[in-house]
C-alpha positions in Angstrom: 8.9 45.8 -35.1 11.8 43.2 -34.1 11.6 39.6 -35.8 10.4 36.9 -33.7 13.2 34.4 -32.9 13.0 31.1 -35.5 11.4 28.5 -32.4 13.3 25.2 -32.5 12.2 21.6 -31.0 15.3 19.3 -31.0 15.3 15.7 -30.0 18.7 13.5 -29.3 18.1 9.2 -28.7 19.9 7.2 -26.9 22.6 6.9 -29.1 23.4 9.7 -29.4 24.0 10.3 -25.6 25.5 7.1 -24.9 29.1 8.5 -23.4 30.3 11.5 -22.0 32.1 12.4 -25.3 29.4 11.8 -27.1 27.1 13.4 -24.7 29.3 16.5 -25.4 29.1 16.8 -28.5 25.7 16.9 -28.7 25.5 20.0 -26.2 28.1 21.5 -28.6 25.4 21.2 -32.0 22.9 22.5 -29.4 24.8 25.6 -28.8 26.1 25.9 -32.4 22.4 26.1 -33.3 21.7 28.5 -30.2 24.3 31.0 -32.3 22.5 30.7 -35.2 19.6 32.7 -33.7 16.8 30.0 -32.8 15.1 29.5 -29.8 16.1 25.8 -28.1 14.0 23.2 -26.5 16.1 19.8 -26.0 13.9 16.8 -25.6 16.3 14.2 -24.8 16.1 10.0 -24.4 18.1 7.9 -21.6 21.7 7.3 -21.9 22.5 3.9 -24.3 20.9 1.1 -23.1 20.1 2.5 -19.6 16.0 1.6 -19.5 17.0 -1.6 -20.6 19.2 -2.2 -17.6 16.6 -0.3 -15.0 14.3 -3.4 -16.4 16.7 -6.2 -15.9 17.3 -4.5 -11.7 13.3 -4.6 -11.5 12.7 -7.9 -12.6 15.6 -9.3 -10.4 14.3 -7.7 -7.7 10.8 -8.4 -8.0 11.5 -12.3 -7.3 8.3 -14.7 -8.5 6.2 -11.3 -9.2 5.8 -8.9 -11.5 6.9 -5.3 -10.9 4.3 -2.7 -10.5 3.7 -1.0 -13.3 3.3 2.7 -11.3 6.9 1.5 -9.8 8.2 0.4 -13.1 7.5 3.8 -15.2 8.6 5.6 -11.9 12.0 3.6 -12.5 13.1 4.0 -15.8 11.3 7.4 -16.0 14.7 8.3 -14.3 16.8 7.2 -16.6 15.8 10.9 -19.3 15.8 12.7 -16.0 20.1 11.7 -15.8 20.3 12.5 -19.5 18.4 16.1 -19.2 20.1 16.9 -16.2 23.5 15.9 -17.7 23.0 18.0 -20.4 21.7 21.0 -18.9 24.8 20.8 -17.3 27.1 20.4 -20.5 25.4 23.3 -22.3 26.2 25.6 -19.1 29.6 24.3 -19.5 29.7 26.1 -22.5 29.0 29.4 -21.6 24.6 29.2 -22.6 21.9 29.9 -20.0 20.2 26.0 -19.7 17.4 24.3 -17.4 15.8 20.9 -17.6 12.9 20.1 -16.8 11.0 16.6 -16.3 8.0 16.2 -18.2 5.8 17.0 -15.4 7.5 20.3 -15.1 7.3 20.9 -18.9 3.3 20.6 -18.4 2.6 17.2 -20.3 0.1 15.5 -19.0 -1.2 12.2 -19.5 -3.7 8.9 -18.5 -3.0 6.5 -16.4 -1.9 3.5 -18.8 1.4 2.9 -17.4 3.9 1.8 -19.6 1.7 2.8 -22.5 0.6 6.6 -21.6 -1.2 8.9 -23.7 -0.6 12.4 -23.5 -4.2 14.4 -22.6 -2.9 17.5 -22.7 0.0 19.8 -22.6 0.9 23.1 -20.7 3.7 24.6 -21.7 3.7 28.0 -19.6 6.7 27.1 -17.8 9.0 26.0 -21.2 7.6 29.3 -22.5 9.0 31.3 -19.4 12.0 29.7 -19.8 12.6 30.6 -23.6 11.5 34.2 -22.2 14.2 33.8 -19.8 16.8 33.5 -22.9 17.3 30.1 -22.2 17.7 26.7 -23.5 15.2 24.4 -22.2 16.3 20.8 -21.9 13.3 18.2 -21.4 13.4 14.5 -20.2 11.6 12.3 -23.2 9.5 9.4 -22.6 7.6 10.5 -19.4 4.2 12.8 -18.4 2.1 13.1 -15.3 -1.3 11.5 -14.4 -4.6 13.3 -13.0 -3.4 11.7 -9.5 0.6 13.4 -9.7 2.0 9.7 -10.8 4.3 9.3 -13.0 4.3 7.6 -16.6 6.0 6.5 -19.6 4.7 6.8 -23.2 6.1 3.9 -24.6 9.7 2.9 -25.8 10.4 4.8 -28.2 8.6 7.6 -27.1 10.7 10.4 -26.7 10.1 11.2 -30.3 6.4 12.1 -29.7 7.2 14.3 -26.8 9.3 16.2 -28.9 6.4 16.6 -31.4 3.8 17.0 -28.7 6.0 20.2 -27.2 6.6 21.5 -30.4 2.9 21.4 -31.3 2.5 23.0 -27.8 4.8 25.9 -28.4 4.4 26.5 -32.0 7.6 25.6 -32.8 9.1 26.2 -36.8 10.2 22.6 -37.1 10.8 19.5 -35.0 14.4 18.2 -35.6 14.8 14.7 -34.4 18.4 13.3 -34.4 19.4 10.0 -34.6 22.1 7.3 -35.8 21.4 7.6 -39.6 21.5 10.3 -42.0 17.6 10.5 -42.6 14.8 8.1 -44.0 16.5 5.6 -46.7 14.8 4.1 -49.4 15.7 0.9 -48.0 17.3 -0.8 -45.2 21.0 -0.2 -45.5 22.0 -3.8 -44.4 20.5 -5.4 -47.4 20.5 -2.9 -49.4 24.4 -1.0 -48.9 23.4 1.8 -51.3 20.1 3.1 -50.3 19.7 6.6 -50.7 18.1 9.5 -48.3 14.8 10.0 -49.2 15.1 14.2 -49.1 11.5 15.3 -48.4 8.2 12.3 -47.4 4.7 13.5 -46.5 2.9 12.2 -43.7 0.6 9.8 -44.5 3.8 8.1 -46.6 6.2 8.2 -43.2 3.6 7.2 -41.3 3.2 3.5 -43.2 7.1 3.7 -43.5 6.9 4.1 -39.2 4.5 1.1 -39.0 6.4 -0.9 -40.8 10.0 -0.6 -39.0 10.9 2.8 -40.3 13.1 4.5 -37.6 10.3 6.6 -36.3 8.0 6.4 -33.2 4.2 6.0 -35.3 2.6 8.1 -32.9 4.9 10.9 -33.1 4.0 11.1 -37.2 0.6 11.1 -36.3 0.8 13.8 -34.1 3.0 16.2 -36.2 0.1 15.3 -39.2 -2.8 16.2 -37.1 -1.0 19.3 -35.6 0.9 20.1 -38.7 3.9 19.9 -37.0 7.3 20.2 -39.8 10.3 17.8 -39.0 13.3 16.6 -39.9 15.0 13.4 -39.3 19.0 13.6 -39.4 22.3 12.6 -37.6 23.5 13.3 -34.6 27.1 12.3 -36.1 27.2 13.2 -39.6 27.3 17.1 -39.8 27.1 17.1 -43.5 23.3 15.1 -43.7 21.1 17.0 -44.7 18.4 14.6 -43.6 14.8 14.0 -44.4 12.1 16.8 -44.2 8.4 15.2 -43.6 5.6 17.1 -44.0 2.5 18.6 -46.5 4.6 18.4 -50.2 1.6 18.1 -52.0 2.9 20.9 -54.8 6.5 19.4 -54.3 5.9 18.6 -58.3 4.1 20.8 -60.6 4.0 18.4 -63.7 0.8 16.5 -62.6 2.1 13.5 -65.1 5.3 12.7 -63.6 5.0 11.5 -59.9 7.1 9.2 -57.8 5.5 5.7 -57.7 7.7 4.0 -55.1 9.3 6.4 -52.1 10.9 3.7 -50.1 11.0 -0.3 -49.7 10.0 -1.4 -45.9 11.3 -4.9 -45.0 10.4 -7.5 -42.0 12.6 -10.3 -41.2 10.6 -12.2 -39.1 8.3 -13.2 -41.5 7.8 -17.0 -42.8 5.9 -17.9 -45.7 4.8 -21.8 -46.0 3.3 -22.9 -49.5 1.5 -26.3 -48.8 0.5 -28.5 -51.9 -2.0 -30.9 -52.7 -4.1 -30.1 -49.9 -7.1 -31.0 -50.2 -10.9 -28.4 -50.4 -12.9 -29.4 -47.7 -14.1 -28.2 -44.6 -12.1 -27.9 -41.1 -8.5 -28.9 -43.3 -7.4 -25.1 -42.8 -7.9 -25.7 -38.8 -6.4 -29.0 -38.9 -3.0 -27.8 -40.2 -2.9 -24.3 -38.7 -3.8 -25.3 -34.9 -0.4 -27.2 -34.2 1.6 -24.3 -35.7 -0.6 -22.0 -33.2 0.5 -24.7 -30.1 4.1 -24.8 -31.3 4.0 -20.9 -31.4 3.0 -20.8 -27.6 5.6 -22.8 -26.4 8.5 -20.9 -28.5 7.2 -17.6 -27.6 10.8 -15.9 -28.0 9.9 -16.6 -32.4 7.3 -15.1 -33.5 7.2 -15.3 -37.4 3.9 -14.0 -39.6 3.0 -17.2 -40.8 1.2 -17.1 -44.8 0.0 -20.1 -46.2 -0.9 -20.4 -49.7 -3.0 -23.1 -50.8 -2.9 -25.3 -54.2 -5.2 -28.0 -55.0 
């Protein structure tokens, strides 16, 4: 009986496709991993900052209003269309079979909270043809399909859960999500210059790390947990990370005594902490002090601290 080809998910941010050179070099670790035997599907995020530019033309254009939201995700939808496209074409370039395919055509399908969407379902028949076909399938991130054929986004950020969700779909080995860092640190790097790569993290541990600014999409962790979906977080630039591998590593350690009591060290900047003395224990005082901070924090909108006060009498 012949083995069954090792299936791949791969997913590249915007980052990492951010210039044609850069864009190339991506479809050059695509094929290098083609060669190695696997099976390819590409999910793939806009170009740099291009969804954040689509948002800037909508607004301008929109005048005193608001733009639609069913226009909106219609908009920048377009922007991993470009990127999946592009690199469909690079990969050809290169001498390998490729298609892209929107997320409509990859079968994802979704509600109808634009901006916000949340996949319902996914058919992969086509992305399975594809792979049939020998090929590499290249899939724009970020987007799905309503019940009524409109089209919407997941959510910035997003791109990572479609990845997940199609590997789910296809029963893919692992889910390999590239980015600007080497893996998962044990702390932010710009405080903390020699933070190390955190080699393996179970779910439930990534997924507080995602919550709390860890460079992963929440709702892709959860979806890999619930669908027991392996991944790996690595660089798209550094070809000697070996990255972080998130998943069930329950038996990682046999000794049951010796165990890991800290994995990592989240940090949040915009956080302000007010100690107020000599207040005094009564009634309504809490109210009296807290509801001008609330009015002063509506008319700066733009900074948004967590405000924690602790009292001492």
């Amino acid at each position: 009986m012949p083995q069954t080809k090792q299936v791949v998910v791969q997913k590249y941010g915007g980052s990492s496709l951010a210039t044609e050179e850069l864009l190339r070099n991506v479809a050059k670790r695509v094929v290098a991993r083609r060669l190695q035997g696997a099976d390819l599907v590409v999910c793939v995020s806009a170009m740099g900052d291009t969804t954040d530019e689509l948002l800037k033309l909508a607004h301008r254009l929109s005048g005193d209003y608001s733009p639609s939201p069913r226009e909106t995700d219609a908009l920048i939808s377009t922007g991993e269309l470009v990127s999946a496209s592009l690199m469909g074409i690079a990969i050809r370039g290169l001498g390998h079979d490729a298609i892209s395919l929107s997320g409509r055509q990859a079968g994802i399908q979704t509600d109808e909270t634009f901006g916000s969407a949340r996949i319902a379902n996914i058919e992969p028949t086509r992305v399975l043809q594809e792979l049939e076909r020998g090929r590499i399938v290249v899939i724009a991130g970020f987007q799905g399909l309503t019940p009524a054929d409109d089209t919407t986004t997941l959510g910035r950020g997003a791109s990572d859960l479609t990845a997940v969700a199609i590997a789910a779909s296809v029963k893919a080995d692992i889910c390999e999500i590239y980015t600007d860092v080497d893996g998962i640190l044990t702390a932010d790097p710009r405080l903390v210059p020699d933070a190390k790569v955190i080699p393996h993290i179970g779910y439930e541990e990534m997924l507080e790390m995602a919550s709390l600014g860890a460079k992963m999409n929440p709702r892709s962790i959860e979806m890999a947990a619930v669908h027991n979906v392996p991944m790996l977080i690595t660089s798209s630039f550094n070809t000697n990370a070996t990255g972080t591998k998130i998943g069930n590593f329950e038996d990682q350690n046999s000794n049951m005594e010796i165990r890991k009591s800290i994995t990592s060290i989240a940090t949040e900047r915009s956080v302000a902490r007010v100690t107020l003395h000599g207040i005094a224990d009564r009634p309504g005082i809490a109210a009296a002090i807290m509801m001008p901070l609330r009015r002063r924090w509506h008319q700066h909108r733009r900074y948004r601290p967590k405000r924690f006060v602790t009292w001492s009498h």
